[in-house]
N, C-alpha and C positions, 0 to 999 in steps of 0.2 A: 504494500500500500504506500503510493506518495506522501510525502508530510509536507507541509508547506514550510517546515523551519529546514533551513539549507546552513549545512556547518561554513563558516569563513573565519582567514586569519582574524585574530583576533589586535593584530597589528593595524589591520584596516580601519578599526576604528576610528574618525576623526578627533581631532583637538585629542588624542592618544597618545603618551609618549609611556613607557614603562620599563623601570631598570631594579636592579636589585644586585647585594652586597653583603659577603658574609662573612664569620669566622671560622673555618672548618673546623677547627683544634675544638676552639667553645660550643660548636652548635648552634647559633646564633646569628641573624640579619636583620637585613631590612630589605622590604620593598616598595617603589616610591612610583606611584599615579600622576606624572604632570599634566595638565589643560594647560593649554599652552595659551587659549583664548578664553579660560576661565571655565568653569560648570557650574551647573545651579544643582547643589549637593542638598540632599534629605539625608536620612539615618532611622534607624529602627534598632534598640538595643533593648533584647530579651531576655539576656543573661543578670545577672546577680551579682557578680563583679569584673565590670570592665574598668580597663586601666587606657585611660583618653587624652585626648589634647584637643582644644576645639570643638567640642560636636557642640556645642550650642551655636555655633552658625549654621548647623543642620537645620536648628527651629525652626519653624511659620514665622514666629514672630520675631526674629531677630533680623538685622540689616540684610532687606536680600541682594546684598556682593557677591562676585561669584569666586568661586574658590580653587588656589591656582591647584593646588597638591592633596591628595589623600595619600598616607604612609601609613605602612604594614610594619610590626616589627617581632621582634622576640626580643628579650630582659623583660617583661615585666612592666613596673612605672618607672624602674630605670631606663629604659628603650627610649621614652617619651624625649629624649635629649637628642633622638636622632633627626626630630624635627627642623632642629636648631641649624644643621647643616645641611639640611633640603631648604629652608629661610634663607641662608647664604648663598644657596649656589642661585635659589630666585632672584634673591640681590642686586647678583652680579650682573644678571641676564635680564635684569629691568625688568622685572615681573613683579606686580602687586598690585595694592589699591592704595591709590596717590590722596596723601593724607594732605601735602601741600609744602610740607617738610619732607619727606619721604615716603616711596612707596613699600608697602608693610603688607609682604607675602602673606595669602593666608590660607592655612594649613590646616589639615583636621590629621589626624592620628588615631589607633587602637594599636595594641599592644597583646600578643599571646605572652602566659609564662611558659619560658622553658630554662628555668636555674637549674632544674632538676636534670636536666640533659645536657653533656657537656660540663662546661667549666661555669660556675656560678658568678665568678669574680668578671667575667666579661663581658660586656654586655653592648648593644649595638647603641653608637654615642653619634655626636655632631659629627665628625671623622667621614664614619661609616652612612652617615645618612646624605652626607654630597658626595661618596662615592658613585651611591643606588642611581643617582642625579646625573652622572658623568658617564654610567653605564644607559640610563635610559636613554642617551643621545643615538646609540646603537636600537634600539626597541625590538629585542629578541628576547624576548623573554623566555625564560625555560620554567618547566612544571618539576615538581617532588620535591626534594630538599635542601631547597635555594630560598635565598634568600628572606624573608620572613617566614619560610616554613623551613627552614635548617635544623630545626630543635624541636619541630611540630611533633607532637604523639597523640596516644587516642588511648582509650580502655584504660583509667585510670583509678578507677577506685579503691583498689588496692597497693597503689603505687604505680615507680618506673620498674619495677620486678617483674610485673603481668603485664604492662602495656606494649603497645605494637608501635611499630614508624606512623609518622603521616609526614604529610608534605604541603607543598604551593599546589593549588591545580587550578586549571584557563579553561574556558569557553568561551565561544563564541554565535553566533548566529545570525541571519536575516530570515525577514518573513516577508516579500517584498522588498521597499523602499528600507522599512525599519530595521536596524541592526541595533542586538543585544550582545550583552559582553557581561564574561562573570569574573571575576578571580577573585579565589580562596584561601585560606589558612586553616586548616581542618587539625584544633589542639583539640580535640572531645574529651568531656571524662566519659560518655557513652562509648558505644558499637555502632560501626558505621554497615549501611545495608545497601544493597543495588535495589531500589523500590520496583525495580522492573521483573524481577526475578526472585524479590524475598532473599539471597543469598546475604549472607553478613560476609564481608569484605576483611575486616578488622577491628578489631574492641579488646577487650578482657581477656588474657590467658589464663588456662588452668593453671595449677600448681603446677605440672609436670611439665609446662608449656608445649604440651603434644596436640591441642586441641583450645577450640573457646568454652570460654564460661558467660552466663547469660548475665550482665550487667545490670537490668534491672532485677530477676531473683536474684541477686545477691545482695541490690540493696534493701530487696524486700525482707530479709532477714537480718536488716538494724531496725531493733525495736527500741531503741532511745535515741533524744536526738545525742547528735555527732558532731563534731567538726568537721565536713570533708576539705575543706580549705580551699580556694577559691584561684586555684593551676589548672586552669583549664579554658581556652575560650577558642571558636570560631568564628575568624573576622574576615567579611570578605566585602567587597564592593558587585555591583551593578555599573554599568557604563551604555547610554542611548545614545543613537542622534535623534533621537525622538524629544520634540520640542514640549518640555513641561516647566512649571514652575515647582518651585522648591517642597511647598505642602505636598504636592503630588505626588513628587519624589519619597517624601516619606513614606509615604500610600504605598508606593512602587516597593523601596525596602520592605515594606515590611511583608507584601506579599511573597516578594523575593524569599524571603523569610522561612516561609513554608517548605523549602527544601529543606532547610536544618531539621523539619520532624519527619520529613521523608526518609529523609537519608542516614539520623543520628538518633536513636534511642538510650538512656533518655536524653533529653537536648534542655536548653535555656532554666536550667537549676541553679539553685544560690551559689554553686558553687562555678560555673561558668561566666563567662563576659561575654557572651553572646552577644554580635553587631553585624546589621549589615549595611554600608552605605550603598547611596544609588546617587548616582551623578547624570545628568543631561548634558551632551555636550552637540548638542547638532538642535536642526531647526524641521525634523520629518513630520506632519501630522499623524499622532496616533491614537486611537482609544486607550484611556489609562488601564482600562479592564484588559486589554489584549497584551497590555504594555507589564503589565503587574505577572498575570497568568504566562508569559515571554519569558520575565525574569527568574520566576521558579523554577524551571523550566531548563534554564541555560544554569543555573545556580547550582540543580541538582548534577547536572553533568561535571562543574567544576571541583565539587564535592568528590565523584567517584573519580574523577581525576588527579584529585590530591594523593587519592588513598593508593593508587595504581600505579600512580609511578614514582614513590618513596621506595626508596629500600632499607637496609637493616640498619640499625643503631652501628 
């Protein structure tokens, strides 16, 4: 049977540029989203503890400026400094919103933890983040455990003992005129699933690590509450040329959204930072319901694509 959604680079995108930058040794990056002619950014964040910079330019109601950069990282809220060098390299390149004294880049960020993989003491800083910027001049991006997903795991609840790889993973798509775009960061404390086939991809190890264990009965067998600690988030982006305003965009995330419960059980727990932004960067007409129902869609594919092409600790 035909489908009307047609896979394309995901390079094709307009006002698209995409780079990333990492520490092999720590496990540890960044990846960094420039518009080059600005996006009108929403955001939807489901999880419990995300570690941010910015998202309140996401709002309805705040300044709608458009926004040059959205950056991916790993550290944590120590990551959030790698903003600071995606700000400089804008700087440089006369990119911002002209205050009348200076133009003042403006940047949204999410952060996965991964101290627990790799070296803890490292973390991706101002350095590494106009690296991601220096590489995105090239716009080849690569999927699995690059750059913001360098340190990415999954199947956490019992620690880094039972957990699996995960990584970065891209999509892309048209449906006609309209082209959708996803990139990921899949840190789950859940099991990740092909929703096409019911097949669990990666989550939870047994003890013996010869086989999976089911994520949710296991936490269905803590009968007080817990600390599960809050190392764990999946942050990804959405990217149009579908022409919307910013409220929309949030509409758009958070429909986008809907892949995390396709794909990720359980998903958006106190213990995760669940985010996903959605940026406009083109002038296509489209229905926001075809535009929402697109991004799940492409989102879920970037998700099985994290998982797919990580390899081993």
């Amino acid at each position: 049977m035909e489908t009307a959604m047609k896979e394309i680079p995901i390079t094709s995108i307009e006002n698209l540029r995409i780079g990333s930058a990492q520490d092999d040794e720590a496990k540890t990056g960044v990846t960094v989203l420039l518009f080059d002619q600005g996006a009108k950014v929403g955001a939807d964040i489901s999880g419990g503890g995300p570690a941010s910079r910015e998202t309140p330019l996401t709002l309805p109601l705040t300044a709608d400026n458009p926004v040059n950069a959205i950056v991916l990282s790993g550290g944590s809220a120590f990551g959030l400094a790698a903003s600071d060098g995606v700000m400089r390299y804008l700087e440089e390149h006369d990119v911002g919103y002209d205050t009348g004294f200076a133009k003042v880049p403006l940047v949204c960020q999410s952060c996965i933890y991964d101290l627990g993989v790799g070296r803890a003491d490292i973390r991706p800083d101002a350095r590494m983040g106009y690296a991601a910027c220096v590489d995105a001049e090239k716009n080849s991006p690569r999927s699995g455990r690059t750059g913001a997903g360098a340190g990415a795991s999954v199947g956490k609840l019992y620690g880094m003992e039972r957990a699996m790889t995960s990584g970065m993973g891209f999509y892309a798509a048209s449906i006609g005129k309209l082209q959708m775009a996803a990139v990921v960061v899949v840190n789950a404390l859940g099991d990740i699933f092909d929703p096409a086939t019911g097949k669990k991809l990666a989550g939870l190890l047994t003890e013996d690590k010869k086989g999976f264990s089911d994520t949710c009965e296991e936490l269905y067998k803590i009968s007080r509450k817990r600390d599960f600690f809050t190392g764990n988030t999946t942050i990804g982006v959405i990217i149009t040329n579908g022409r919307f305003e910013k409220a929309q965009m949030s509409k758009i995330a958070s429909m986008a959204g809907n892949a995390y419960g396709r794909c990720i059980n359980p998903v958006g727990t106190m213990a995760d930072g669940d985010t996903v932004y959605a940026a406009s960067t083109g002038n296509v007409e489209a229905d926001i319901n075809v535009a929402g129902t697109f991004a799940a869609e492409v989102m879920q594919k970037a998700i099985l694509d994290a998982v797919r092409s990580s390899g081993p600790f």
